[in-house]
C-alpha positions as CSV (number, residue, x, y, z in Angstrom):
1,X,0.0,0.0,0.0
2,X,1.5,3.4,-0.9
3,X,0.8,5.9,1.5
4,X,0.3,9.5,0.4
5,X,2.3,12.1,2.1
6,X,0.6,14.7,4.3
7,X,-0.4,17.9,2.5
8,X,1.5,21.1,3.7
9,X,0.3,25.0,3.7
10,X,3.0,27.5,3.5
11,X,2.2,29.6,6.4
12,X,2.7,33.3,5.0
13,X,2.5,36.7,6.7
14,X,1.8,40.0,5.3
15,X,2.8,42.7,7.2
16,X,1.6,46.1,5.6
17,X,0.0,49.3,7.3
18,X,-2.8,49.8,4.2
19,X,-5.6,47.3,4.7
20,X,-5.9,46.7,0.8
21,X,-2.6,45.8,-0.1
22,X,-3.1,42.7,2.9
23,X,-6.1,41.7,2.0
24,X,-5.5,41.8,-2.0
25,X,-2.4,39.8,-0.6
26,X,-4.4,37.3,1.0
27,X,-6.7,36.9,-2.3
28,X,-3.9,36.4,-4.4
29,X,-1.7,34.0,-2.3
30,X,-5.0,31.8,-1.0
31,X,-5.3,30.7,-4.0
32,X,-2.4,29.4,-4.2
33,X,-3.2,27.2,-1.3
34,X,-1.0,29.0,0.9
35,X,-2.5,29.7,4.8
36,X,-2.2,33.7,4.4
37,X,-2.4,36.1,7.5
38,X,-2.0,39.7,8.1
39,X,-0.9,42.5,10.8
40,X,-2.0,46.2,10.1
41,X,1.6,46.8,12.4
42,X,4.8,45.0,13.6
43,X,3.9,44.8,16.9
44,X,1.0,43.1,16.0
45,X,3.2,40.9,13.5
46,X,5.5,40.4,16.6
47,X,3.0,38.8,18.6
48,X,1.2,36.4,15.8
49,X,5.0,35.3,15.0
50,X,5.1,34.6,18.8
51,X,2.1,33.1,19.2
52,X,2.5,30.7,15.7
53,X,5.4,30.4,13.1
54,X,5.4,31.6,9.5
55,X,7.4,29.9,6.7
56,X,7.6,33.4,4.8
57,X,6.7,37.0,5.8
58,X,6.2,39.6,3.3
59,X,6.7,43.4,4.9
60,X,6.3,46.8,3.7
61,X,9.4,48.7,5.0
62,X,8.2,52.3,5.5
63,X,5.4,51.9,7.7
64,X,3.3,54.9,9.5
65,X,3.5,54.9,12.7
């Protein structure tokens, strides 16, 4: 019997301060099959990182503050 090996999601984190660009972000890379999140902040980013690991993040440099 061959056994199948267990699917994986990329676990991806967009960290942008303008809502759009995340959730546009999100549309494209879902359907890629990718589990997308976002933070509107880095300390926001900070914590999800803490809380869960990401394979990838994706961050706008020149945040407001």
């Amino acid at each position: 019997m061959i056994k199948k090996m267990p699917s994986y999601k990329s676990r991806i984190l967009i960290v942008d301060d303008e809502l759009a660009i995340c959730q546009n972000c999100v549309k494209i890379l879902s359907k890629m099959d990718c589990d997308v999140r976002y933070a509107l902040n880095g300390y926001d980013a900070l914590k999800m990182m803490e809380a869960d690991p990401f394979d990838v993040v994706i961050t706008d440099l020149k945040m407001s503050i």
